[in-house]
N, C-alpha and C positions, 0 to 999 in steps of 0.2 A: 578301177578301170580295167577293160579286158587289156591283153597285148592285141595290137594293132589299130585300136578303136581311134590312136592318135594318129592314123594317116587321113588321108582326106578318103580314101577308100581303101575297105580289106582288101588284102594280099588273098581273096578265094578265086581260084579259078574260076571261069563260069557263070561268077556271081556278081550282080551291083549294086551294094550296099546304099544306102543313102548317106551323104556326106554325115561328119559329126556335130554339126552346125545346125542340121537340119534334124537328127536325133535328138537333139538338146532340145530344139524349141516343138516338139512333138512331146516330148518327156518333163517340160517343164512343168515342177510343181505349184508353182503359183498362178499358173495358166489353172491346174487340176483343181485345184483350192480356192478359185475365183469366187465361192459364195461359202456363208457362213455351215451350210448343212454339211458340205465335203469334209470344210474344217473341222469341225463337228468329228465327222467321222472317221478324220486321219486320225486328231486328238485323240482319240476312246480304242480306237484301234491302237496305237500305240504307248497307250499309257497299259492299257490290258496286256500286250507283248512285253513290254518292256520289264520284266518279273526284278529285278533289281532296281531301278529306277534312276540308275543313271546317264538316261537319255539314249543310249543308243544299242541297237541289237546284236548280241550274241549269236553264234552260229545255234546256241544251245536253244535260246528265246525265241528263237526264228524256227527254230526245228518242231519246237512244244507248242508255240502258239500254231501255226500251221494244223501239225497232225490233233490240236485239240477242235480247231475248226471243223477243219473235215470230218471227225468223228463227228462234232455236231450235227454236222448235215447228213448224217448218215444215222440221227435219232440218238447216239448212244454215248456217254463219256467213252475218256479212257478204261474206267474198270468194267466198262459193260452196260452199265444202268441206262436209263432213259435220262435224259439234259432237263435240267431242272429250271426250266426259264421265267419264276419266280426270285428277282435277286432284290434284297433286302436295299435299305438307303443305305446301313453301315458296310454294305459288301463292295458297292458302288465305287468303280474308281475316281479319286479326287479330278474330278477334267472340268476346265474351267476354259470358257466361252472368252474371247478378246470383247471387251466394255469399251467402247468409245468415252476419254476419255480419263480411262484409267490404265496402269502399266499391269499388264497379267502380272508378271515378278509378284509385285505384291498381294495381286488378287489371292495369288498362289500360298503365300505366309501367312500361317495364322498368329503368328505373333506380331504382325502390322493389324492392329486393332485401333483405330482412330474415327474422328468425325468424316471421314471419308472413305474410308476401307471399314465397312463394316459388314457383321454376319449377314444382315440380310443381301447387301453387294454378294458375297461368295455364293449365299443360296441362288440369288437370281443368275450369277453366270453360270454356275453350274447346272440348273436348268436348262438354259437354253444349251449348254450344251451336251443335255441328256436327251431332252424333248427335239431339238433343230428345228427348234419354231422359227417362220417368217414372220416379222415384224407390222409385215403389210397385212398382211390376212389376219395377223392377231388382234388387231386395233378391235375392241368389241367383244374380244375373247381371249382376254385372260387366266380363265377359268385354268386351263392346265397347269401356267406356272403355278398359281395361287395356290392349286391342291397338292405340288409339285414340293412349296414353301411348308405347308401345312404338315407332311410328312416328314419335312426335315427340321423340324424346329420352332417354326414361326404360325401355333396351333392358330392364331386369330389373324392369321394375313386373309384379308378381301379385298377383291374389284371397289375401287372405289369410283373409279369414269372407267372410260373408251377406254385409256391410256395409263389409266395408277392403278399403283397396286399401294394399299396399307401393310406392311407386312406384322403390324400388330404391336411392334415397339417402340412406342410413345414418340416416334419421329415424323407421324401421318403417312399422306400418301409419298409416293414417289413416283414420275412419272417416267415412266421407262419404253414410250415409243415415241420418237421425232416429227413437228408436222410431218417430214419427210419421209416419215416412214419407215424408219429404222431406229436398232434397239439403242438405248442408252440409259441412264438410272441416275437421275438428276437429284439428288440427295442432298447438294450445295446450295444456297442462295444466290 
């Protein structure tokens, strides 16, 4: 927190801050993160920043991820070249989508291997939070996870309805959008 940010207003001459009350709930992140595509994109944002991986940024990771953006958007790495935005499945950061129903924690471990955390689970979250597909509009269009699946593993994943995907490992379909509309991966009886 800066100095002064704990008064109800900065000590600037001149100036009228908005209370810190009112700061907070403008800056709230979970107001920012209210749909799954944001999440999506803080997730992958900050797994890519995050060059050590222990959750939280460095002045160094903050400095490098920054100036390696902006060189992007300026066409050119840091050494000069042109940005090569062809990135492999195996380059891809491990970012994995919240699963109704399941604890990311373990989405997260690949040594949690059981009748309900399984590979094709980590494919499908990780998908959706590569792709930030909506659930509602996907109904009927599966096709991107499933080619999505197909690249990471699961060569014989198909559209089996509206709402399943086979991911090709003798488990069947699985149905992974809710009447209501949203994702989940019902893989239980």
């Amino acid at each position: 927190m800066h100095p002064g940010l704990e008064d109800e207003k900065a000590q600037v001459p001149g100036a009228t801050l908005p209370r810190k009350r009112e700061r907070e709930d403008r800056m709230s992140i979970n107001s920012i993160a209210s749909n799954l595509t944001t999440q999506n994109l803080i997730q992958r944002t900050m797994a890519a920043a995050d060059v050590d991986g222990n959750g939280q940024l460095s002045k160094d990771e903050f400095s490098s991820f920054f100036t390696t953006l902006l060189e992007g958007l300026a066409g050119k790495t840091s050494a000069g070249s042109a940005v090569n935005a062809n990135v492999t499945a195996a380059d891809e950061p491990l970012v994995f989508a919240p699963v109704p129903g399941f604890d990311t924690g373990k989405i997260n471990d690949p040594l949690k291997n059981n009748e309900k955390y399984t590979p094709a689970l980590r494919v499908f979250s990780r998908g959706l939070a590569a792709l930030g597909l909506d659930a509602a509009v996907s109904r009927g269009n599966l096709q991107p996870l499933v080619d999505y699946a197909k690249q990471r593993g699961f060569p014989n994943a198909k559209t089996v309805s509206d709402d399943k995907i086979d991911f090709g490992d003798g488990r069947g379909g699985i149905d992974v959008i809710t009447a209501g509309g949203t994702w989940w991966f019902q893989n239980q009886p």
